[in-house]
C-alpha positions in Angstrom: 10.5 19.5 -0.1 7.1 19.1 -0.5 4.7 17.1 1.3 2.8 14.2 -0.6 0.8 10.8 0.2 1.5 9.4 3.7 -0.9 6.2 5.0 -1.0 4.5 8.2 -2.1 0.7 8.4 -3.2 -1.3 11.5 -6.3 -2.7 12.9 -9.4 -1.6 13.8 -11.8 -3.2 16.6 -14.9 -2.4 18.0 -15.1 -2.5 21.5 -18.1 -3.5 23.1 -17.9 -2.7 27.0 -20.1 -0.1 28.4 -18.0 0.0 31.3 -14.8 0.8 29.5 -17.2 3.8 27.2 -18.3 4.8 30.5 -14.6 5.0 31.8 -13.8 6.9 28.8 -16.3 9.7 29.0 -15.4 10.4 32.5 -11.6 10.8 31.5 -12.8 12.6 28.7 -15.2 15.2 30.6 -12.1 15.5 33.6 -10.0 17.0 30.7 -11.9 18.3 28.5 -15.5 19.6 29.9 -17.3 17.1 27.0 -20.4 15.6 28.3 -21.1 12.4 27.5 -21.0 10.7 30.7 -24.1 8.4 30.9 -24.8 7.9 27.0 -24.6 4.6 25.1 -22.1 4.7 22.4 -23.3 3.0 19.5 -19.4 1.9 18.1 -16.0 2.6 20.4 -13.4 1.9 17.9 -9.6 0.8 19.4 -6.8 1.5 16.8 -4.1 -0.5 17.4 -1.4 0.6 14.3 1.3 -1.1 12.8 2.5 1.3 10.4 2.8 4.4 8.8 5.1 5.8 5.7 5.1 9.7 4.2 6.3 10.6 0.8 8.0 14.0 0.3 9.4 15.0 -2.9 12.1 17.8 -3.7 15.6 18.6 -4.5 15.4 16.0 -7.3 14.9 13.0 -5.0 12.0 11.1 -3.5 11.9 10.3 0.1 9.7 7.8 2.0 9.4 7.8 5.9 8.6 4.6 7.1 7.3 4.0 10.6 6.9 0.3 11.7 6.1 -0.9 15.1 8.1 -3.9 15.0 11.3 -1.5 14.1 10.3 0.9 17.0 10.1 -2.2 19.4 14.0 -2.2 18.5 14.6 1.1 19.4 14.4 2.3 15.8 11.2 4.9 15.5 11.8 5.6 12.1 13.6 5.3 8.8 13.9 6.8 5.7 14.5 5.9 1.8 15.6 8.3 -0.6 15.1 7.3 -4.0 16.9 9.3 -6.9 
């Protein structure tokens, strides 16, 4: 197989609460040692996706992964269509 396109899709926000960035860079400096504790951050983006898909091709067929968050909520994480 080899690996092709893949795309996620979701939404995108930008989070406005110096308290929460502020939150963020001390959990971020705790694990990591990054200093950014007391800086403004200019955007703080929360990702909140919906979906995802991977193609692979090989072995004379097409595959498509398909992740979708309505899915996972029913216990399903994945699933995958093989085209021929």
């Amino acid at each position: 197989m080899t690996n092709g396109d893949a795309k996620v899709w979701g939404v995108v926000e930008d989070v406005r609460d110096p308290a929460l960035h502020q939150r963020f860079a001390v959990a971020l400096f705790e694990e990591t040692g990054l200093e950014l504790r007391g800086q403004e951050f200019g955007h703080f983006f929360a990702v909140h996706v919906t979906g995802a898909s991977a193609v692979a091709v090989g072995g004379g067929h097409l595959d498509i992964t398909v992740w979708d968050i309505t899915v996972r909520r029913e216990g399903t994480e994945e699933r995958v269509v093989r085209k021929h």
